[in-house]
N, C-alpha and C positions, 0 to 999 in steps of 0.2 A: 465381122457381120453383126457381133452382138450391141458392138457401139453404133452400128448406123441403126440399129432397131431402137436402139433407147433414144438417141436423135428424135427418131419420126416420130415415136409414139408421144414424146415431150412435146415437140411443134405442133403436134393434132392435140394436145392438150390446153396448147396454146391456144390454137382457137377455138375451141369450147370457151375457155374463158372471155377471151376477145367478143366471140357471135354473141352468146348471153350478155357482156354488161352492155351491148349495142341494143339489142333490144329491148334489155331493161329500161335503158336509159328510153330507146323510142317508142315504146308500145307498152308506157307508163304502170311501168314493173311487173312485166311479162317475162318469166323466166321460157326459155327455150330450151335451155338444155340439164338444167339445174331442177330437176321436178321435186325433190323436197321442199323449196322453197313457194313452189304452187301448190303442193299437199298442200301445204302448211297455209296457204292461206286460204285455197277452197275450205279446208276444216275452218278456217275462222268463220270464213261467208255464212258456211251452212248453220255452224253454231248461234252467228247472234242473226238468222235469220234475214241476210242482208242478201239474198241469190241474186245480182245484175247481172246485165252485158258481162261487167268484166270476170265473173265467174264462170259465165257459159266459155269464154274465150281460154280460159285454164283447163277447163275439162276438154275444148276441142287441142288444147295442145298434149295436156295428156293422152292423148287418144293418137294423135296424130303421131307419138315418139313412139309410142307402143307400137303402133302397126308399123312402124319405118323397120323396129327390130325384129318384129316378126317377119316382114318382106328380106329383110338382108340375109338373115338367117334361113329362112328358104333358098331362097338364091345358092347363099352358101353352102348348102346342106349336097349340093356336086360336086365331088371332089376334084374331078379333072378340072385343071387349069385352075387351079384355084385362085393363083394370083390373077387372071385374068379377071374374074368376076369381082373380087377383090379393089382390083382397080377402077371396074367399072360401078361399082357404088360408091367409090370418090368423086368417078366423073359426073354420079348422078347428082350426088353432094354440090358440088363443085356448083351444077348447071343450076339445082335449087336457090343457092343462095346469090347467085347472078339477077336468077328472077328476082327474088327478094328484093335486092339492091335496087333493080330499075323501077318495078312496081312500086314498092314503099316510097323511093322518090318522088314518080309521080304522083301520089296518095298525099304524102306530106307537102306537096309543094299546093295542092289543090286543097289541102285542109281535113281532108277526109279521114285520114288518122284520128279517133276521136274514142274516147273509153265508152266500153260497149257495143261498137261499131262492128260491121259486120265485117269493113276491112280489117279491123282488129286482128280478130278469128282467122281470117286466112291469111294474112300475114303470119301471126304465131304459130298458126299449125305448117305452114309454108317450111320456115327455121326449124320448128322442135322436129321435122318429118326428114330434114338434111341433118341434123347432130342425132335423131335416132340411126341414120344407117350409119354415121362415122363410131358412133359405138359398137353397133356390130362387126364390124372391118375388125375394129384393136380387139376388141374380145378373142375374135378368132384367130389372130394374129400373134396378139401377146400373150394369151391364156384369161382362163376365166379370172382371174385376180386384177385386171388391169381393165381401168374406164378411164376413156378422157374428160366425162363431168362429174363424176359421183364422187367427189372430195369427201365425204363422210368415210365412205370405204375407203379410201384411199389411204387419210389418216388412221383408221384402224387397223390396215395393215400394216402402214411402218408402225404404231407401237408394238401392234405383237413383233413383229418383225426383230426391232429394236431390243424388247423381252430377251426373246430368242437368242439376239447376239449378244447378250449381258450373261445369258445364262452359259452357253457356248462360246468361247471368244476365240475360239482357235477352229472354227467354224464361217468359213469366208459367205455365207449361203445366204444367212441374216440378213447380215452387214450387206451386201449385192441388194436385196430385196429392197430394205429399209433404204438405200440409196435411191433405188428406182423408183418405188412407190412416192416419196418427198419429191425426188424430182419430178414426177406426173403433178403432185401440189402447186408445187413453188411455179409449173411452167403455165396452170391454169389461172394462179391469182395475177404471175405476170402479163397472162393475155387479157386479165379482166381491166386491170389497171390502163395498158396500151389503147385497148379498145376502147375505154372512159374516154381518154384523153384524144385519141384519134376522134371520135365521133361529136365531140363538143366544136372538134374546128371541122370536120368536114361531112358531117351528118352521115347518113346510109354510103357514101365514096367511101366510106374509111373500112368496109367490107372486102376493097378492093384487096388489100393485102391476105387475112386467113386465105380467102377464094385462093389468090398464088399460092400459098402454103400449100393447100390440099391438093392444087392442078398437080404440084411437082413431086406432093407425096404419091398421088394417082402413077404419074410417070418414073417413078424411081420404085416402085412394087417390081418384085422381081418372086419367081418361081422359086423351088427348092425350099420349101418355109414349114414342111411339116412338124418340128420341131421349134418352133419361133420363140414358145413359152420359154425353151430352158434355154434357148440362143442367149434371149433377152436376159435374163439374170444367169 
């Protein structure tokens, strides 16, 4: 079981990476799931005084990931059934970024995609409000140590991790850790990569693929998970 959990929660890392570099790439460097890198550039906006459109459209995604985690985390805050509900915030995922796909197509095919725009804004909060609930799913899933877009955490926790099993080497727990956390890495730059390259040849289509990822991760949730944190490592 602990190999099919490092699986899913890899594949859903995958596409964090995948959904974000697709929206970067269309909604001209709108992170959706990556919110340091819209910190980071809301602080520039505010600093040299430059507040646009494309700024209001950063804070409505910031806003929009925020409330996704907070709604998932409600949800999940009952414990019966949990993999039900579990599931069904993949499916909600799943249907969010279907919208996305058709919508944004029709947007871009009509021109209306345009920085500052108001389809901007609900497009990016559309995305950041489906990758806010797949983060709450893995959180509770995998334990609080594991996010499928927070790369910064990610790699702090393999180095300490890594510390750990330099200091300990006869201690398999590190080493587990520092595997898994890398693998959450390695599986988000692979989907950022895919998703570059898928999206240059088949624009918002090339969504199609994460969407399967998440239907089958939806459908392959299974009960008995109260323990998942230490399954996983």
């Amino acid at each position: 079981m602990g190999a099919l959990l490092r699986f899913r929660v890899a594949f859903l890392a995958a596409t964090g990476g995948f959904v974000d570099a697709v929206t970067f790439i269309i909604l001209f460097g709108l992170f959706t799931a990556h919110l340091t890198g819209d910190t980071t550039r809301l602080g520039v906006d505010l600093g040299t005084r430059t507040f646009n459109g494309d700024a209001g459209a950063r804070v409505a995604v910031i806003i929009a990931f925020v409330v996704a985690v907070a709604v998932g985390s409600t949800v999940l805050l009952f414990t019966d059934k949990l993999h039900v509900r579990r599931r069904a915030l993949l499916g909600v995922q799943a249907v969010l970024l279907v919208v996305f796909m058709v919508a944004g197509t029709f947007w871009l095919d009509r021109g209306a995609v345009a920085e500052g725009s108001l389809v901007l804004i609900v497009l990016g909060s559309m995305a950041a409000f489906a990758m806010g609930l797949q983060n709450v799913v893995v959180r509770n899933v995998a334990g609080i140590s594991v996010a499928t877009t927070f790369m910064t955490g990610m790699l702090t926790a393999m180095a300490e991790d890594i510390a750990s099993w330099v200091r300990a080497r006869h201690d398999p727990e590190p080493r587990r850790r520092a595997f898994l956390h890398g693998g959450i890495w390695l599986s988000y730059i692979t989907g950022g990569i895919v998703g570059a390259a898928a999206v240059t040849a088949w624009e918002l289509r090339a969504l199609c693929l994460p969407i399967a990822v998440i239907i089958v991760a939806a459908i392959t949730e299974r009960g008995g998970h109260g323990r998942v944190g230490q399954e996983l490592l």
